[in-house]
N, C-alpha and C positions, 0 to 999 in steps of 0.2 A: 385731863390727859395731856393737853398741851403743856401744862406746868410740869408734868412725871420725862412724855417723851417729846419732845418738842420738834425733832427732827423727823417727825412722822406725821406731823401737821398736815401737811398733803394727801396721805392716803385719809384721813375721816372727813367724813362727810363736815360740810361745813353747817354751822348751825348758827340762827343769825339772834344777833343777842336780845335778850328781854327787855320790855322797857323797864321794867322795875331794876332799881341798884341791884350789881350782883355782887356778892361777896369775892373777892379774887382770893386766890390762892398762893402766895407769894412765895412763898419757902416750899421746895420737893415735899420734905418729912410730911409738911401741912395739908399738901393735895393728898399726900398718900393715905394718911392718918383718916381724913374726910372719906376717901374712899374704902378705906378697910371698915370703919364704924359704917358707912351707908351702904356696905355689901351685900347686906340680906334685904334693903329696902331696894336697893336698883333689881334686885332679882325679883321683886313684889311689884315692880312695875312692870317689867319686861315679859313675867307672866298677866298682869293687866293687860296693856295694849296689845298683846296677841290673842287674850280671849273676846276681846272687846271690838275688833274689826279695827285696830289701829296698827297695821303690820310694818308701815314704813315707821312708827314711834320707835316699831319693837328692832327694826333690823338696824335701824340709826344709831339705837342709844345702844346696841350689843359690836358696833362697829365701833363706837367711841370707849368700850369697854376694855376690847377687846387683846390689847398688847396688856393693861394691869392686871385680868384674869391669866395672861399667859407667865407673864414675869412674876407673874405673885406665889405660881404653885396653886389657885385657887380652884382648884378641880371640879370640887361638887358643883361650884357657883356657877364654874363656865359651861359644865354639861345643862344643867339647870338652865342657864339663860343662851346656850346659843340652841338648846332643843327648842326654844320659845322661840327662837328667830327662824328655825328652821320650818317650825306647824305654822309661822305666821306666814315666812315664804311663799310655801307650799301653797296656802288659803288663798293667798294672794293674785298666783300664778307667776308667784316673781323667779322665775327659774336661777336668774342671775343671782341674789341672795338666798336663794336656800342652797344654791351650790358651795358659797364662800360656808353655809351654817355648817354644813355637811365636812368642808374639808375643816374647819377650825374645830369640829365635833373627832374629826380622825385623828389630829392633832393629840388632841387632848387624850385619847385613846394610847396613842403613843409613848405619850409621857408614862401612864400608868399602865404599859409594858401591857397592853389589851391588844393584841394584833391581830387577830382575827376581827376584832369587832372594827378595829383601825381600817382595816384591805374595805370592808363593807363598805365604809362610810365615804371615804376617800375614791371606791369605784363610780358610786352613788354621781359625787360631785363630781368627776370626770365625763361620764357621760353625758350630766346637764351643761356642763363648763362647753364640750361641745358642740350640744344638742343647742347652746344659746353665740357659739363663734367665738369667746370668749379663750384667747388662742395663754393669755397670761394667763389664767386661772387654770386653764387644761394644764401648761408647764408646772404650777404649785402643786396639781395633786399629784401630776406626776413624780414629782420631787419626792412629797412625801409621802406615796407610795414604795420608789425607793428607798 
């Protein structure tokens, strides 16, 4: 994701590197290509650590996903893995990340011209975005409630 958006480095959580070599990514096509062939297996993960008691694996690796599912068109995948981010939230009691699953869930609702199902999901996260002070997240869903 850094190789795809780089100027967005700041909003993902930072993730501290492995000690094993990791293959880098050097060329955009090459991150992207990685990431379109490994899209059904991040989704096999992200349904993992959400059944498994691993919620912060699950809401990290769906915040580090998160602009390639939206820039990709990847609809199924993103309803798919940000409802895993969202049941893992939830389990969690992480208000603060099931509120981001919920509005990136509304989003994506948006795209595929679902508005009703969009207003749900987007009120859902408003309320928690408040219910947790969370004064930026309350402004995004009101945004894209608008």
């Amino acid at each position: 994701m850094d190789t795809l958006f780089p100027a967005e480095r700041h909003r993902r959580p930072s993730i501290p590197p492995s000690p094993a070599p990791s293959r880098q990514c050097l060329i955009r096509n090459a991150a992207r290509a990685w990431l379109d062939a490994e899209r059904a297996n991040l989704a096999a993960v992200a349904a993992h650590t959400a059944a498994h008691g691993w919620p912060g694996h699950t809401t990290r690796l769906v915040a580090n996903l998160y602009r390639y599912l939206k820039a990709g068109g990847h609809y199924p995948e993103a309803i798919t893995i940000h409802g895993h981010a969202r049941r893992a939230a939830h389990q969690a009691g992480d208000s603060a990340a099931e509120a981001t699953a919920l509005t990136r869930l509304g989003l994506v609702d948006v795209r595929q011209g679902r508005y009703q199902q969009a207003t749900g999901h987007l009120q859902q996260a408003l309320a928690l975005f408040r219910e947790t002070g969370d004064r930026t997240g309350d402004a995004n869903a009101l945004t894209s409630l608008g």
